[in-house]
N, C-alpha and C positions, 0 to 999 in steps of 0.2 A: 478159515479157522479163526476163532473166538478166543483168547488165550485170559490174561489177569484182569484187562479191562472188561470182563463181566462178572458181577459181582452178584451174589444173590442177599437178602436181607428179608427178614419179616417183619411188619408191625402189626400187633397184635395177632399173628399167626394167620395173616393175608401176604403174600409172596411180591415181591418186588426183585425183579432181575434189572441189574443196573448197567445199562452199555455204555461205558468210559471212554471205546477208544476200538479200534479195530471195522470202521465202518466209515464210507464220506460222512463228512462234515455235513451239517442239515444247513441246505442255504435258505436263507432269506432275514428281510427286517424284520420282522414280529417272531413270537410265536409260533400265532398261528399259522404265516407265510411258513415256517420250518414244518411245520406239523403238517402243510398242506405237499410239504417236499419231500417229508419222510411215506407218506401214503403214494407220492410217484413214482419213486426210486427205490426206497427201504424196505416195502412189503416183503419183499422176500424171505430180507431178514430177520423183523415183527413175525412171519410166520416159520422160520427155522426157530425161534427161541420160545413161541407158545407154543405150537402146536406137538401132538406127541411126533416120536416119545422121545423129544426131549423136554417135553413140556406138558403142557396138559389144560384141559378148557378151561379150568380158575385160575392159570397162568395169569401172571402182569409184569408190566416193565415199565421201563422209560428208556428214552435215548438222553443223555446230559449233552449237552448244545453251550454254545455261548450264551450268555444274557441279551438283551436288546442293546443294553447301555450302561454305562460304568457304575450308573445305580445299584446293581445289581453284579453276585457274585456268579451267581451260576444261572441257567434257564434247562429246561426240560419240555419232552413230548412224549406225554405218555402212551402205551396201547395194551393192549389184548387180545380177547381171541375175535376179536369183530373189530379191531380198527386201533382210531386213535381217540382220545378220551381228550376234555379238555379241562379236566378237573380230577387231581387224586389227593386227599387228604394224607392216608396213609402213606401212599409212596413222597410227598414233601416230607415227612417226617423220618422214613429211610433213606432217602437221597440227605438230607441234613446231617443225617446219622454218620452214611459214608464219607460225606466230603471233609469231615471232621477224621475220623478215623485214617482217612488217606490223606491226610495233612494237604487239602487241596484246599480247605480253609484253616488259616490258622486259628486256634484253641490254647486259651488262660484264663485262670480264673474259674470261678465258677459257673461263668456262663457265657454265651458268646453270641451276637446276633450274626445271621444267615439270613441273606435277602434272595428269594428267588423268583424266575419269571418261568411262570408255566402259562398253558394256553389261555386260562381265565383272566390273566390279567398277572400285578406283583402281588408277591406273598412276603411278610414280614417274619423271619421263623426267631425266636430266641432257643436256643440252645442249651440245658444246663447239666452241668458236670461234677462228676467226682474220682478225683484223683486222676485226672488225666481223660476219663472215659464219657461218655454220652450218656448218661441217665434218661433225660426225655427231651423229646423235642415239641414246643408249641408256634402255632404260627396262624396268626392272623390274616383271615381269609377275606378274599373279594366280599362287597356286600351282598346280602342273604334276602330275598326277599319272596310273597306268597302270590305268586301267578293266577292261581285261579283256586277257591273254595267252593266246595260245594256243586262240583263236574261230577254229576252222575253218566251211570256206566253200567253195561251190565255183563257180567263176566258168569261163566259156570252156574248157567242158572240163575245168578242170582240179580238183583238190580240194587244197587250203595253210590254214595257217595264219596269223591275220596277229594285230595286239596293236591294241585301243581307246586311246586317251590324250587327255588334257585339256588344253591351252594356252591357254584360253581360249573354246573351243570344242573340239570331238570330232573328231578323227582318228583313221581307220583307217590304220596303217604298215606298207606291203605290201613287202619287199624284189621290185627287179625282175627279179630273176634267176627267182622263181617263171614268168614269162614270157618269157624270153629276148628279151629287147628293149634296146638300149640305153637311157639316159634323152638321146636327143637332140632336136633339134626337129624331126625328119623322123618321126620315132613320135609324136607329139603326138594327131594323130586317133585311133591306136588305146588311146592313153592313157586319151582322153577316156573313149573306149568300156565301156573295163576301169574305170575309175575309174565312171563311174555303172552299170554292172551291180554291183560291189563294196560299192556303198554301199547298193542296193535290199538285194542280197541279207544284208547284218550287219541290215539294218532290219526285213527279212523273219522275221529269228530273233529278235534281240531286242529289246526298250526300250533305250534309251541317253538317258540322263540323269544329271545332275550331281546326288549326295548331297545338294547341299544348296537347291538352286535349282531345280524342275523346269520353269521357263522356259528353261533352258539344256539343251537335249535335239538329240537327231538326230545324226545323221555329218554334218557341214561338210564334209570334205574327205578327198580319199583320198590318200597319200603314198605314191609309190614310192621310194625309197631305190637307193642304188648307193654302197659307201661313204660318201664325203663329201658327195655328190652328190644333190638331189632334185626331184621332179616333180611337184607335186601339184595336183589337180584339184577343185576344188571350187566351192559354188554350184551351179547348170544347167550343169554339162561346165567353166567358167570354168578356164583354165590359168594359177598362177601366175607371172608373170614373175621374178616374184625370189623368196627359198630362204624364203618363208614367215612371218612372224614369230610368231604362234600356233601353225602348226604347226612351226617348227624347238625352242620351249619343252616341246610334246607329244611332238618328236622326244628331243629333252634327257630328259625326265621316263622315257624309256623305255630308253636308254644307261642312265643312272646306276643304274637298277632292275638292267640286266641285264651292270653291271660292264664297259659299253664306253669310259667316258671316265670319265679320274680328276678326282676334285673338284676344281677350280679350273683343271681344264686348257680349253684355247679350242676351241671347234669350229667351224672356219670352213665351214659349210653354203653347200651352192653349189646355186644354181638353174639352170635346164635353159639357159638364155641365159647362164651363169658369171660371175654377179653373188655378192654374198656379202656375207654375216650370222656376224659376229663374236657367237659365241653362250657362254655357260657357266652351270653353277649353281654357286650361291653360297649357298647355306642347306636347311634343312629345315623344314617345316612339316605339316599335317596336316589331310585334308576330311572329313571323317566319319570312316568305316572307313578309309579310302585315306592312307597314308603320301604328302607331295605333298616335291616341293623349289619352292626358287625360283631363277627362272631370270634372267638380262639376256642380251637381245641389243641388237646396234649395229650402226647403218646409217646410210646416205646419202641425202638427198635430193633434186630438183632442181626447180628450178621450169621446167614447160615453156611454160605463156601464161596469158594471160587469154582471158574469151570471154564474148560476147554471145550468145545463145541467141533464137530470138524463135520459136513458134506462130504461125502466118496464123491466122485465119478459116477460112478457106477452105480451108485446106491437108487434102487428104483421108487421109493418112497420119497425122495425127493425133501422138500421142505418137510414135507409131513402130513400131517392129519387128523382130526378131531371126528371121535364116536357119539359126540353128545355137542 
């Protein structure tokens, strides 16, 4: 049974269910070592909290863990409905939200910094408030940089080109015009479609992995693009509801390479439901070979309940199950 320590919250109307408490401890020193503990041990429970019906295929979470080191206040492993994720924009900005709200970080003033360690590495979040409350939270992400441009592909008939990039994780960024589809939520199914033939087929051609981690490998997610606008698919088919927060830094990381937005200017990135992520880069740094920037994006978050969870005995559905 799952009782107050889980929480749900949304940012930008993408679902974060938050595990506080009611589960072992995730061991190990890193991160990733935890994240690599929660997929031996936790699955069960990763699939009691996505899968229906208590959950559902655009479900998401995290487990909240110790940090590495006193550096840091809190640390996270995030998952879904296909695993564990090593990168969630959105959920850093709901987990910020809650730790605030449940006085696990203390809050004054009008703003408050929040240091956390999720699988990509630390995240630097500032926090700012009004009258007590969490208005938004932004947070300074691993460096961003553009793996590969110009990987042609040929999906649905067709043959395009599309560019790799790093936020955290790997995205492929497909402008949608390559398919003449708007990016609305009546196209979402064939989104889906195109998003995991695109990702078989970059994976089909090559390795994709991070210079310096090769724990940090595969296509997470595929992004369509429509100017300001995007839609991205990632996980098992999983649609984001809001404009991505890893992949709008790999979306950043790929503008600034190919001279589409001036340093310091805002890119207000809109997701397929017109929610939005105040996004910009703000420095330069460097992953191996790959020239990376860095990036802040800023978001909202809400709390939408609390929940009891309970498994029968008996109940022959078990964890559960997903239709799609």
């Amino acid at each position: 049974m799952l009782g107050r320590a889980l929480a749900d919250y949304h940012t930008a109307g993408e679902p974060f269910r938050i595990v506080s408490g009611g589960v072992p401890s995730l061991r190990g020193a890193t991160i990733l070592e935890k994240r690599r503990f929660a997929l031996e041990h936790l699955d069960h429970i990763r699939q009691l909290l996505v899968f229906e019906p208590r959950g559902h295929a655009d479900m998401y979470g995290g487990f909240v863990t110790d940090p590495q080191d006193a550096g840091a206040q809190l640390g996270v492993v995030f998952f879904h409905n296909a695993g564990y994720s090593t990168a969630c924009g959105h959920g850093t900005i709901a987990l910020v939200t809650w730790a605030i709200d449940a006085a696990m970080v203390p809050a004054s003033g009008p703003s408050v910094e929040v240091v956390v360690d999720v699988p990509s590495g630390r995240l630097r979040t500032v926090a700012s408030l009004q009258n007590g409350r969490v208005r938004s939270v932004r947070f300074r992400n691993v460096p961003s940089f553009v793996l590969i441009e110009g990987l042609s592909v040929s999906v649905a008939g067709r043959e395009f080109e599309l560019a790799v990039a790093y936020g955290g994780a790997f995205y492929a960024i497909v402008p949608a015009d390559r398919f003449e589809l708007p990016l609305e939520p009546a196209f979402v199914p064939r989104f889906i479609e195109l998003g995991r033939e695109i990702k078989a087929a970059i994976e089909a051609k090559r390795d994709i992995v991070h210079p310096l981690e090769a724990e940090l490998e595969g296509i997470y997610g595929v992004m369509f693009t429509a100017g300001n606008r995007n839609m991205t698919v990632f996980a098992d088919g999983e649609v984001d509801r809001s404009p991505c927060g890893s992949g709008t830094s790999a979306r950043l990381a790929l503008l600034d390479r190919q001279g589409g937005l001036a340093r310091g200017a805002t890119l207000m990135h809109e997701s397929v439901i017109g929610t939005r992520f105040a996004s910009r880069v703000v420095g330069d740094d460097q992953v191996g070979d790959y020239p990376a920037v860095i990036t802040e994006i800023e978001g909202s978050a809400h709390l939408t309940g609390y929940h009891q969870f309970v498994l029968s005995a008996d109940d022959p559905i078990g964890a559960g199950f997903l239709i799609r």
